[in-house]
C-alpha positions as a Markdown table, in Angstrom:
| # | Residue | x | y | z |
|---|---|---|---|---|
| 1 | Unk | 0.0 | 0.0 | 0.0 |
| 2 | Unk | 1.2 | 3.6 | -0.5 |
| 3 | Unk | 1.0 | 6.6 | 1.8 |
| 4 | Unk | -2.6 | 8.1 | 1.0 |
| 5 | Unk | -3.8 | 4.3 | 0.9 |
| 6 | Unk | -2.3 | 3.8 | 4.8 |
| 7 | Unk | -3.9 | 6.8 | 5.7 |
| 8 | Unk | -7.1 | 6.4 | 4.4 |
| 9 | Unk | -7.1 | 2.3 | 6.0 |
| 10 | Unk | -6.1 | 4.3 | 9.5 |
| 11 | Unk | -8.8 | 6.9 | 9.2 |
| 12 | Unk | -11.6 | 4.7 | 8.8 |
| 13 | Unk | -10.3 | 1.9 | 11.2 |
| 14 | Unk | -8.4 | 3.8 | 14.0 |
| 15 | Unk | -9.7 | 5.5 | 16.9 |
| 16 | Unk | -8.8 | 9.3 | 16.6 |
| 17 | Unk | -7.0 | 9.5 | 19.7 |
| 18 | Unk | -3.7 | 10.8 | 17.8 |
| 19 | Unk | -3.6 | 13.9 | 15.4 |
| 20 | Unk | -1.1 | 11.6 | 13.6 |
| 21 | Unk | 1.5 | 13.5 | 10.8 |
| 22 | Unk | 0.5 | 12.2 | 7.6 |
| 23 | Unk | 3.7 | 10.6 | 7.1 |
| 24 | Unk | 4.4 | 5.9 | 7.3 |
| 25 | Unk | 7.5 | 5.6 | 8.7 |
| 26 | Unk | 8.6 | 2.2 | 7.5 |
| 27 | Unk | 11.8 | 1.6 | 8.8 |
| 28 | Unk | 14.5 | 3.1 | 11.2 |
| 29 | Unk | 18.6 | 2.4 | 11.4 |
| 30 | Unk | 20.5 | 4.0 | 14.2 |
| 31 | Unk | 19.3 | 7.4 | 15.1 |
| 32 | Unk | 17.6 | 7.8 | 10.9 |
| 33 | Unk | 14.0 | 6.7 | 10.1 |
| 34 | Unk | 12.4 | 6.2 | 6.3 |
| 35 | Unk | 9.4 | 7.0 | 5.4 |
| 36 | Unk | 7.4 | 4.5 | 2.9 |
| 37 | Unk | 7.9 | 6.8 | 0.5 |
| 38 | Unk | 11.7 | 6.7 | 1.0 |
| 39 | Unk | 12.6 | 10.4 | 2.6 |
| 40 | Unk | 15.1 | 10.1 | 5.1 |
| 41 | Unk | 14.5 | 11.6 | 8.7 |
| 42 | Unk | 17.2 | 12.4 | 11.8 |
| 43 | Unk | 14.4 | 11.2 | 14.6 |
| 44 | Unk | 15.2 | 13.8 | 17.3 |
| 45 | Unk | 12.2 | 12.6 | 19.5 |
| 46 | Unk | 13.4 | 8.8 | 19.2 |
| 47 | Unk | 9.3 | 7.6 | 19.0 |
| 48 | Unk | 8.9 | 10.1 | 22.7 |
| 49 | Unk | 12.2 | 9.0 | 24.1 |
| 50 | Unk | 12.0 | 5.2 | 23.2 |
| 51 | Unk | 14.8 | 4.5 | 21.0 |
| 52 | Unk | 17.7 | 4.9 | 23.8 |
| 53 | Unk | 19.9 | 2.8 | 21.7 |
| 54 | Unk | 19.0 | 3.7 | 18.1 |
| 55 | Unk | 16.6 | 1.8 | 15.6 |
| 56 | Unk | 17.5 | -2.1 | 14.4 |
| 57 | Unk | 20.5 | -2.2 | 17.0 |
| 58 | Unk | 21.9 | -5.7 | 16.3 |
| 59 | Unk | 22.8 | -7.0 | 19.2 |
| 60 | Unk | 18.8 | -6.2 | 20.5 |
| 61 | Unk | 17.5 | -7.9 | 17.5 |
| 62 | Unk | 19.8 | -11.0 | 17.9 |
| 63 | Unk | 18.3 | -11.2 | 21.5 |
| 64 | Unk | 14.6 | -11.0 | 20.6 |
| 65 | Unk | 15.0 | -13.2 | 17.9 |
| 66 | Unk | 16.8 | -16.1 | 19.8 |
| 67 | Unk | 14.2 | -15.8 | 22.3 |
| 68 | Unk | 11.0 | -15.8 | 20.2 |
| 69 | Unk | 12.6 | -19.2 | 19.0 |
| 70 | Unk | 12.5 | -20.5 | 22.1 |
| 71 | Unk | 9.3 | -18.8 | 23.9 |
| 72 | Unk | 7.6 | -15.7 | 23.4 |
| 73 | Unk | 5.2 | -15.3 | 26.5 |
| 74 | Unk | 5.0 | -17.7 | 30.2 |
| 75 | Unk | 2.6 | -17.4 | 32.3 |
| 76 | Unk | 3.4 | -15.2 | 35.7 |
| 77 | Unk | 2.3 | -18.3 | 38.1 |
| 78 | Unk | 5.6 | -19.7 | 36.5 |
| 79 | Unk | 8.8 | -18.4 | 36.9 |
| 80 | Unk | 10.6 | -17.0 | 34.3 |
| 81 | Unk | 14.7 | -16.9 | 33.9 |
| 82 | Unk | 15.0 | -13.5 | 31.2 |
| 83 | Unk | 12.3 | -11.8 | 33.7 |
| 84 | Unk | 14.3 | -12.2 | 36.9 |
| 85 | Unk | 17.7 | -12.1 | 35.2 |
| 86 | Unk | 16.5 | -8.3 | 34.3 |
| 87 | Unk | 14.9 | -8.0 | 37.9 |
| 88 | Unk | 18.6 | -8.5 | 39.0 |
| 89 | Unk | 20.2 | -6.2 | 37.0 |
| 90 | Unk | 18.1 | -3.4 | 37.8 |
| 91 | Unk | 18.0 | -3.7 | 40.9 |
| 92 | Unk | 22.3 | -4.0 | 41.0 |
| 93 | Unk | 21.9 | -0.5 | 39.0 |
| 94 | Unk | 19.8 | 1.3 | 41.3 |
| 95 | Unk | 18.2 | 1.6 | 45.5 |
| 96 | Unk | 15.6 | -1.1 | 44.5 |
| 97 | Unk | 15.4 | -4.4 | 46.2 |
| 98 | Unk | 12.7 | -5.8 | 44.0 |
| 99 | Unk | 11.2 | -5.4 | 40.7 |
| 100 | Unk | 7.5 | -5.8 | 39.3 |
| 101 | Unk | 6.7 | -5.5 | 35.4 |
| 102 | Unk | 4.3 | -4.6 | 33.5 |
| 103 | Unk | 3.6 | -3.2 | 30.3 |
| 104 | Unk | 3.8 | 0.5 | 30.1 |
| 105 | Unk | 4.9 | 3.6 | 31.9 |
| 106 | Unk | 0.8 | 3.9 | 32.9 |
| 107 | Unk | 1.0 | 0.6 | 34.0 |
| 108 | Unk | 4.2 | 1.4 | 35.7 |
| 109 | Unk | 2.6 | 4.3 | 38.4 |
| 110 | Unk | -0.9 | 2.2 | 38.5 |
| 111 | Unk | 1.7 | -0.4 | 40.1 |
| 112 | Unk | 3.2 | 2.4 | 42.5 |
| 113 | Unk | -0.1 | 3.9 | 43.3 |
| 114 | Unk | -1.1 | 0.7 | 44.5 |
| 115 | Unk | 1.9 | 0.3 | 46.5 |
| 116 | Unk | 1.9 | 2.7 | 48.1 |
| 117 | Unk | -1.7 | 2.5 | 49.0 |
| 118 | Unk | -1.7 | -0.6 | 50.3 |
| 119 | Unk | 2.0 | 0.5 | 52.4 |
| 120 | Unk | 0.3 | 3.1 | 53.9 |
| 121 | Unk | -3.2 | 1.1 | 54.4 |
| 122 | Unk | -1.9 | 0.2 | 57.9 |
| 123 | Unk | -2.4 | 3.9 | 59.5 |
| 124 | Unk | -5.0 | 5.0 | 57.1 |
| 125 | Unk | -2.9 | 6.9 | 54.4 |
| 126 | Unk | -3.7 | 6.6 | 51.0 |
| 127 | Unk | -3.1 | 10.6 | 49.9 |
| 128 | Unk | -0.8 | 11.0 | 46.9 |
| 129 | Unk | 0.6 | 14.1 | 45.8 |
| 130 | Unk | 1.6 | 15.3 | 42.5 |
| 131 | Unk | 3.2 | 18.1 | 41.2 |
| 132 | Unk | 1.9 | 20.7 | 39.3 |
| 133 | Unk | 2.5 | 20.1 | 35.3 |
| 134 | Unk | 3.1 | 16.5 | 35.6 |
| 135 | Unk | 2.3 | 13.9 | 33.6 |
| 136 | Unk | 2.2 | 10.4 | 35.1 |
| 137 | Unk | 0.0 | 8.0 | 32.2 |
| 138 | Unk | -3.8 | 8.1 | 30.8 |
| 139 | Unk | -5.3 | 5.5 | 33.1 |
| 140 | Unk | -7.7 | 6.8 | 35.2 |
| 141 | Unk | -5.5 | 6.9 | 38.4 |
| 142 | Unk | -2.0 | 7.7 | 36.4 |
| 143 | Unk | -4.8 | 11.1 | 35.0 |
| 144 | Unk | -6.0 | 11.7 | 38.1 |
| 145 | Unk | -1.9 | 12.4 | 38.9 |
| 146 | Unk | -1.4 | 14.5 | 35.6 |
| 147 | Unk | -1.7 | 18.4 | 36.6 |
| 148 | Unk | -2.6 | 19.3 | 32.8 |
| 149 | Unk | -6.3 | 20.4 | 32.4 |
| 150 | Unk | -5.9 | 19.4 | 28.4 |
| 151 | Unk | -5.9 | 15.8 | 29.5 |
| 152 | Unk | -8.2 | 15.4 | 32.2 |
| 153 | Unk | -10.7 | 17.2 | 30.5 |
| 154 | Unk | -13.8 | 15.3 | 30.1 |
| 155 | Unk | -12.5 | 12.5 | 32.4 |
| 156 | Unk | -13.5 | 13.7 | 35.4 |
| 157 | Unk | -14.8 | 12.4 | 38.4 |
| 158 | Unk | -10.9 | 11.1 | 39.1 |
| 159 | Unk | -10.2 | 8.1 | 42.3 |
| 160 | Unk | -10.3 | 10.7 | 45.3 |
| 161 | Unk | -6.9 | 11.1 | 47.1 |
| 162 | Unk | -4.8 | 13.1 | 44.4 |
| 163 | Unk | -3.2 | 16.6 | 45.5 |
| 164 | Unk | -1.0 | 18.5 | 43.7 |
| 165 | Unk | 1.9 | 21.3 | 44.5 |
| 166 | Unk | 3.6 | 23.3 | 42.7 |
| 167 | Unk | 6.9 | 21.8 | 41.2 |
| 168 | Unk | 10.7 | 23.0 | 42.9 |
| 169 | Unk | 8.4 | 24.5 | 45.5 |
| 170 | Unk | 9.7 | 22.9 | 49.1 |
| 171 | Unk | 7.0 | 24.6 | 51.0 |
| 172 | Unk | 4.3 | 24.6 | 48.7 |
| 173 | Unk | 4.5 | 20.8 | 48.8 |
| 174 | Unk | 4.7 | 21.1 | 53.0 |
| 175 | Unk | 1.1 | 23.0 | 52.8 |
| 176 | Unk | -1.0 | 19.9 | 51.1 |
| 177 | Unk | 0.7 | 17.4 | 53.4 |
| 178 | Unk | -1.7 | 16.0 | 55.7 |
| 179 | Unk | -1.5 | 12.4 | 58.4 |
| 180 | Unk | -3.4 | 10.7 | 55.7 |
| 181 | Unk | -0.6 | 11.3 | 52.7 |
| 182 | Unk | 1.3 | 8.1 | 51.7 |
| 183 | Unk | 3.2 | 9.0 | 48.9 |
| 184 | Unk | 4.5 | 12.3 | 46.9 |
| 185 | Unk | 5.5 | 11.5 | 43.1 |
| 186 | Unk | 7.8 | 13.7 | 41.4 |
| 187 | Unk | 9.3 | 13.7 | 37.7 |
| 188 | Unk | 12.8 | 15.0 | 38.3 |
| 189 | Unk | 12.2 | 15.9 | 34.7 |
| 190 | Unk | 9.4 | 16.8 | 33.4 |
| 191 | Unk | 9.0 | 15.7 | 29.9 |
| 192 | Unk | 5.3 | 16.9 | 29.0 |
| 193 | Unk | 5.1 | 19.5 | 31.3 |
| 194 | Unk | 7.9 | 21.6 | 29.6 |
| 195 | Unk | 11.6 | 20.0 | 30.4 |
| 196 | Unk | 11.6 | 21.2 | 33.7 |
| 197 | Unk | 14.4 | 19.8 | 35.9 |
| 198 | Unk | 14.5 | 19.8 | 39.3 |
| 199 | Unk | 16.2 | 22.1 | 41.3 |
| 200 | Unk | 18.5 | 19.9 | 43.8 |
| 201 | Unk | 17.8 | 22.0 | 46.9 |
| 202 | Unk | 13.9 | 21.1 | 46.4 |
| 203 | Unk | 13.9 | 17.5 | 45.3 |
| 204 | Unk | 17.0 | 16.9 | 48.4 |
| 205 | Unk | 14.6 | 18.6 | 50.5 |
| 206 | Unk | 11.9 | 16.5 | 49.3 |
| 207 | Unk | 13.9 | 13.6 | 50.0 |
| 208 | Unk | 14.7 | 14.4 | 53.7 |
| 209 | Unk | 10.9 | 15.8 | 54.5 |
| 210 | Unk | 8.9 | 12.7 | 53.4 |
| 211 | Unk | 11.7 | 10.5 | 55.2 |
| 212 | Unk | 11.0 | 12.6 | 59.0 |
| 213 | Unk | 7.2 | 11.9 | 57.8 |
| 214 | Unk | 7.4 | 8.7 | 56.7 |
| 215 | Unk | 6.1 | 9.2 | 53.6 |
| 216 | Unk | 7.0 | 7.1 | 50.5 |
| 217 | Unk | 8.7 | 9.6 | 47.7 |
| 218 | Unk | 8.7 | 8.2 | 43.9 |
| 219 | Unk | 10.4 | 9.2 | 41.1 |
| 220 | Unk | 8.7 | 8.8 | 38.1 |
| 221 | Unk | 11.7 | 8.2 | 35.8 |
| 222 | Unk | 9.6 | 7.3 | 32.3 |
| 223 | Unk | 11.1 | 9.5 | 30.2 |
| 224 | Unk | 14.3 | 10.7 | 32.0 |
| 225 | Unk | 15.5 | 7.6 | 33.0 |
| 226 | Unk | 18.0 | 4.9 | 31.9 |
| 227 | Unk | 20.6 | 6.9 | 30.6 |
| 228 | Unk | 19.4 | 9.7 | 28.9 |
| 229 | Unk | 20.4 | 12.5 | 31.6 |
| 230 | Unk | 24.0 | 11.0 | 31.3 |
| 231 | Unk | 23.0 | 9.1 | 34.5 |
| 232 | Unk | 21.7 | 5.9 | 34.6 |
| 233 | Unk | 18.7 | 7.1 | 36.5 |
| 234 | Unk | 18.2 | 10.8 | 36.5 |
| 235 | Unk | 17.9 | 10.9 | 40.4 |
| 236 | Unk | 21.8 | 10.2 | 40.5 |
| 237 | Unk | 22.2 | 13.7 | 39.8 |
| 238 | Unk | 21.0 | 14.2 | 43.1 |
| 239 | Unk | 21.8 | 13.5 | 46.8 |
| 240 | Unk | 18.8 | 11.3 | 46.9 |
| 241 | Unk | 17.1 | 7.5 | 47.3 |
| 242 | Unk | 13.7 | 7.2 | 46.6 |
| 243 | Unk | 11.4 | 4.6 | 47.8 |
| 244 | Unk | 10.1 | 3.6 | 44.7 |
| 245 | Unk | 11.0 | 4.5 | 40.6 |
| 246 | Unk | 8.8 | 3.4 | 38.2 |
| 247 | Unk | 10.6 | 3.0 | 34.4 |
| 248 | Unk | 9.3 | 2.6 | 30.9 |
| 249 | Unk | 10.2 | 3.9 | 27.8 |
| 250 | Unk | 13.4 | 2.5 | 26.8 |
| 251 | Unk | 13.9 | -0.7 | 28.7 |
| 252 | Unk | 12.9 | -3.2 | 26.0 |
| 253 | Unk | 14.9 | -1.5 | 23.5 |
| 254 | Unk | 11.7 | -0.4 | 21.7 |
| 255 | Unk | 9.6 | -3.5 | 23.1 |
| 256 | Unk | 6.8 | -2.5 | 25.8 |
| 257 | Unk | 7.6 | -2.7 | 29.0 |
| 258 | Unk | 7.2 | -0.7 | 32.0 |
| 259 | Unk | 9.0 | -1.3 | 35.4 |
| 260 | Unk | 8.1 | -0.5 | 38.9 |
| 261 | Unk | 11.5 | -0.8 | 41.2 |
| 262 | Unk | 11.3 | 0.0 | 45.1 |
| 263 | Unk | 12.8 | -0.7 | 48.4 |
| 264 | Unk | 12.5 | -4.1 | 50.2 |
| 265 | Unk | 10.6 | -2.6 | 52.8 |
| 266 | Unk | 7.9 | -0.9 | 50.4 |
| 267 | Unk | 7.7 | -3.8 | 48.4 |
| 268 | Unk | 6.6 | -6.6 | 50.9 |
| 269 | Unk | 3.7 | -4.9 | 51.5 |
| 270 | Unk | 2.6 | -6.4 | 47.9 |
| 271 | Unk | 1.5 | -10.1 | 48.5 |
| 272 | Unk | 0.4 | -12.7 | 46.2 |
| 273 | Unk | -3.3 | -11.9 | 44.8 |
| 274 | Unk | -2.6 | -7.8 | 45.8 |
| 275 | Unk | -0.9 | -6.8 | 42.2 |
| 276 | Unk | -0.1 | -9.2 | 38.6 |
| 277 | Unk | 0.1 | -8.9 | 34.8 |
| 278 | Unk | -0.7 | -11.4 | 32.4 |
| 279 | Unk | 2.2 | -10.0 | 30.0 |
| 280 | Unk | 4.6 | -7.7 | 32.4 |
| 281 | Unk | 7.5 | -9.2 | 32.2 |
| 282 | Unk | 7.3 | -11.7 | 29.7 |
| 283 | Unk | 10.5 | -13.7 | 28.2 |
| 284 | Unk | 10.4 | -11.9 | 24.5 |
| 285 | Unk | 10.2 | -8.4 | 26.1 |
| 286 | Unk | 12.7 | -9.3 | 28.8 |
| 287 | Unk | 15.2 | -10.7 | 26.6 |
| 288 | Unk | 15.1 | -7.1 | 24.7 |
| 289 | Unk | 15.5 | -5.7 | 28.4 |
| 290 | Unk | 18.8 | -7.3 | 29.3 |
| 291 | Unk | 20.1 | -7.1 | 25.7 |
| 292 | Unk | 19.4 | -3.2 | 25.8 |
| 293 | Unk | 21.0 | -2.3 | 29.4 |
| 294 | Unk | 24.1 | -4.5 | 28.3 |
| 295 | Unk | 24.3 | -2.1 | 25.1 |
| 296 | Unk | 23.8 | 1.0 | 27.7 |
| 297 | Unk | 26.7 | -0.4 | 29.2 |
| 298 | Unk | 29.2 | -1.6 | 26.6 |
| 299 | Unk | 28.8 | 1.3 | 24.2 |
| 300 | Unk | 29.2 | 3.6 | 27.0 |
| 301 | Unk | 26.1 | 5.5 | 26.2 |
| 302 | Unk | 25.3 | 6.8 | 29.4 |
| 303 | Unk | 28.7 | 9.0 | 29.0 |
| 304 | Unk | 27.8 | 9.8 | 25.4 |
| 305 | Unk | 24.4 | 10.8 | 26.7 |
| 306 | Unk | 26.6 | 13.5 | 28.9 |
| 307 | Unk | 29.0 | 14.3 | 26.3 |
| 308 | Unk | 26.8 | 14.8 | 23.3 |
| 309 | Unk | 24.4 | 16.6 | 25.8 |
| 310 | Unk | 27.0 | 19.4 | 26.4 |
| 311 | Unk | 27.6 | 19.3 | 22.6 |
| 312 | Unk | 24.0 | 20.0 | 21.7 |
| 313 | Unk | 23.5 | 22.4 | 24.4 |
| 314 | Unk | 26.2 | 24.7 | 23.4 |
| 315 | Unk | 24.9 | 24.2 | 19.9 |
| 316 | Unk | 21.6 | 25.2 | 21.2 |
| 317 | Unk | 22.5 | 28.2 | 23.4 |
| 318 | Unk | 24.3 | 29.7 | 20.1 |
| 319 | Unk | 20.8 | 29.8 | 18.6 |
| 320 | Unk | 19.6 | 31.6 | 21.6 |
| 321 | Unk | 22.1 | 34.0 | 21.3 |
| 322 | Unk | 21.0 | 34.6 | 17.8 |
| 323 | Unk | 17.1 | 34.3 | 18.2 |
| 324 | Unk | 15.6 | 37.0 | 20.4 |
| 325 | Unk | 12.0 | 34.6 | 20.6 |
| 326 | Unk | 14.3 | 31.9 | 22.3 |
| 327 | Unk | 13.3 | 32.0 | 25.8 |
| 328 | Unk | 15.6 | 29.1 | 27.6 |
| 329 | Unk | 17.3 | 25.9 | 26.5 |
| 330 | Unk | 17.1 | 24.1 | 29.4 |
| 331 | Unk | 17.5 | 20.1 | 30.6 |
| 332 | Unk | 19.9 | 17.0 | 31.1 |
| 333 | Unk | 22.1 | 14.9 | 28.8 |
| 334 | Unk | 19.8 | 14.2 | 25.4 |
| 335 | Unk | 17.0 | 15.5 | 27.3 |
| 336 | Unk | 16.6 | 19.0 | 26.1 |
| 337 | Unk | 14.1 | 21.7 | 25.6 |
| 338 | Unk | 13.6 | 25.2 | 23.9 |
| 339 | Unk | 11.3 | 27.2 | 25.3 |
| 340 | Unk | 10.3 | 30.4 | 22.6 |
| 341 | Unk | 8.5 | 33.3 | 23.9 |
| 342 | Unk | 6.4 | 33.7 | 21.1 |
| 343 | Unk | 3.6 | 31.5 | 19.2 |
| 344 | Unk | 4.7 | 29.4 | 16.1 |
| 345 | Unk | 6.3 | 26.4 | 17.6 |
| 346 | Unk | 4.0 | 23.8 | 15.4 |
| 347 | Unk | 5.1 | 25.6 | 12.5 |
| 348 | Unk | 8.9 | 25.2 | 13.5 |
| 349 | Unk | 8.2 | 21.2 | 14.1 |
| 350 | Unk | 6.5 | 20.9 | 10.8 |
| 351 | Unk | 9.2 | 23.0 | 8.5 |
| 352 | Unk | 11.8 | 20.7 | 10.2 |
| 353 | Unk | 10.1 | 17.4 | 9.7 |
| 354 | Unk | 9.6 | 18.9 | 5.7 |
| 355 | Unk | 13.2 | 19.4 | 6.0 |
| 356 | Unk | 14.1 | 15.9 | 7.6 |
| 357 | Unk | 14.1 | 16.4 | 11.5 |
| 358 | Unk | 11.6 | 15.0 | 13.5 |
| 359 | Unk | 11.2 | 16.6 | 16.9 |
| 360 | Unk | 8.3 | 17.9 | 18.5 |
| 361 | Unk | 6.5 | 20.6 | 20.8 |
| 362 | Unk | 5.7 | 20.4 | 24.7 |
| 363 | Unk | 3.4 | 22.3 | 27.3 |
| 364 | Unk | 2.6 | 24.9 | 24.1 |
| 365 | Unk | 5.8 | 26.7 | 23.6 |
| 366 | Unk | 9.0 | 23.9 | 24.4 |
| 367 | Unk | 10.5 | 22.4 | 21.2 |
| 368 | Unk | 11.4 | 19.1 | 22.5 |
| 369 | Unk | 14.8 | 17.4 | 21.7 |
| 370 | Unk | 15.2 | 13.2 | 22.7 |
| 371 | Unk | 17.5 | 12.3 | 19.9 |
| 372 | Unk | 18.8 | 8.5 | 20.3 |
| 373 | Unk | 22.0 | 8.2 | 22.7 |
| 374 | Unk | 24.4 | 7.0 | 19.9 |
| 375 | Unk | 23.7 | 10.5 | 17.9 |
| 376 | Unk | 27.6 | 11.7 | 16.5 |
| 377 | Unk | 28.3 | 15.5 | 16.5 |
| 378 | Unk | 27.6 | 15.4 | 13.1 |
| 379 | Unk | 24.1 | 14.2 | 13.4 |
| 380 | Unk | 24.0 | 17.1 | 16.1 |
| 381 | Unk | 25.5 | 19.6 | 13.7 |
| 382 | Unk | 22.9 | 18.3 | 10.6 |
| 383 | Unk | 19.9 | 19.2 | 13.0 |
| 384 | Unk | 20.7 | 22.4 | 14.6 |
| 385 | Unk | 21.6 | 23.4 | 10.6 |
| 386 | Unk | 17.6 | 22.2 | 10.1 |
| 387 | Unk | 16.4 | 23.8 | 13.1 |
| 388 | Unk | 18.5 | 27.1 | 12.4 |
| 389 | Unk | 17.0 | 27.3 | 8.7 |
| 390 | Unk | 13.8 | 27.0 | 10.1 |
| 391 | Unk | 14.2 | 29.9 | 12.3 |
| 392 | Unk | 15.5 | 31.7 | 10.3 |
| 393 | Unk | 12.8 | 31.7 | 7.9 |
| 394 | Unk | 10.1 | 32.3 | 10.8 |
């Protein structure tokens, strides 16, 4: 089929939940993607900060394909060697003592909603609280979390026992603490609220507040995590452990899979019956787990991720320099944003995808940059080119 005819078959079958880019992207290679009519794209957005370790990376294929000969999905009332082989290395990476999977980043903070609920059950806690611009999933609960009107909107009424507080605000979080919170979730990132990073005297702060309560602190680490801040998890930039990290994204090296890692005390509190998935952690997806993290380790790309960060930052503050509408470049590693004081930043992410970058816009006005981890400075140099034309041209 060509392009108009994939479009057309999506239209009339698909739910419109995506205003999708009437492009097919057919196949990708390292940090490049094709489209089915053959144009050639630099994917800065790595499919929203999936593709840690490029597209079609050998060694990840080799992996899923030697396990799909062998078994593609077990049963959870069985154990299962990839799934606790990946348990292990997580949990040798990070604070975690034990591991549960699922499917998704959603999936991921249903799992550590319910955890934590049922940690604090025993005095009557079950309060979570959020931070303000967050984004946490699309469930019901993980929505009931996400401090964006545009997508709770017509959703409503939410599970009761969500606050929120405004983000690198110590004492603002203080004021909505009450005897019956259990948990405060933070992105040390924030992807879809804007690339906002947080400011190590509030998230420290956090750290040593909900420890003198005893309340649980998670890091959602969806979208910053596993590598791409030039840590392996972005809350190594801080002087911090949290109780529990849910993970996503990247882990299956483009596979689904969501994580949800916590302490040994936290975790007991799950018991058989309290929490399962019929496919988290399943041997195909788990395979591509392990084969990934050994790539984030052998190719170094955790350092790259810090090295190439600094590259494209400077790259991107020259444009600031340059462009009085560029507001702040701001971020970690390959996790950058732009944030332009004026309206137009659709226009800027459709003029570079025209011109073969694809990127995209967050919270209105932040051009979002996630390129793959093994970008070379000359991939960097061939967007910021794009992105420079474009601006030019505004």
């Amino acid at each position: 089929m060509n392009t108009p005819q994939v479009i057309k078959l999506s239209e009339k079958f698909l739910m419109h939940t995506y205003s999708r880019i009437p492009i097919v992207i057919e196949r990708g290679e390292g940090p490049r993607v094709w489209d089915k009519d053959g144009k050639r794209y630099l994917d800065f957005i790595s499919g929203i900060g999936v593709m840690v370790p490029g597209y079609s990376h050998p060694y990840i294929l080799k992996a899923v394909q030697e396990q799909a000969k062998n078994l593609v999905h077990c049963s959870n009332l069985y154990y299962i060697y990839p799934q606790a082989k990946l348990a292990e290395k997580l949990c040798e990476l990070s604070f975690a003592d034990k591991v549960f999977f699922s499917n998704s980043g959603a999936e991921a903070n249903e799992a550590a909603i319910k955890l934590a609920r049922k940690f604090g059950a025993s005095r009557g806690a079950y309060e979570i609280v959020a931070m303000e611009n967050s984004f946490h999933g699309r469930t019901l609960a993980t929505l009931g979390l996400t401090a964006q009107a545009k997508y709770r909107e017509g959703f409503g009424p939410f599970p009761p026992g969500f606050k929120f507080a405004p983000f690198n605000d110590l004492e603002g979080v203080k004021k909505v603490i009450s005897p019956k919170t259990c948990a405060v979730i933070v992105e040390p990132i924030q992807g879809e609220g804007g690339i906002n990073v947080a400011l190590p005297d509030f998230l420290e702060g956090l750290a040593k507040f909900c420890k003198e309560k005893g309340i649980l602190l998670i890091l959602d680490e969806i979208q910053c995590g596993l590598g791409r801040t030039g840590k392996i998890f972005a809350y190594q930039h801080y002087k911090i452990s949290p109780d529990i990290m849910t993970l996503a994204k990247p882990l299956g090296g483009g596979l689904p899979i969501g994580a949800t890692l916590a302490k040994e005390k936290v975790a007991s509190a799950f018991k058989p019956g309290t929490h399962a998935s019929t496919f988290g952690g399943n041997p195909l997806v788990c395979a591509a787990g392990i084969a990934f993290l050994k790539v984030l380790e052998e190719e170094k790309l955790v350092e790259k991720a810090r090295e190439k960060g600094r590259y494209f930052q400077d790259k991107l503050q020259n444009l600031k320099e340059k462009f009085s509408f560029i507001q702040e470049i701001r971020g970690k590693g390959l996790m950058l944003g732009m944030e332009l004081n004026i309206e137009g930043g659709k226009r800027i992410v459709k003029e570079c995808r025209e011109k073969g970058l694809l990127i995209n816009l967050t919270a209105g006005r932040v051009l979002r940059f996630l390129p793959p981890l093994v970008v070379e400075d000359t991939d960097i140099d061939e967007a910021v080119d794009i992105l420079e034309d474009v601006l030019e041209n505004l």
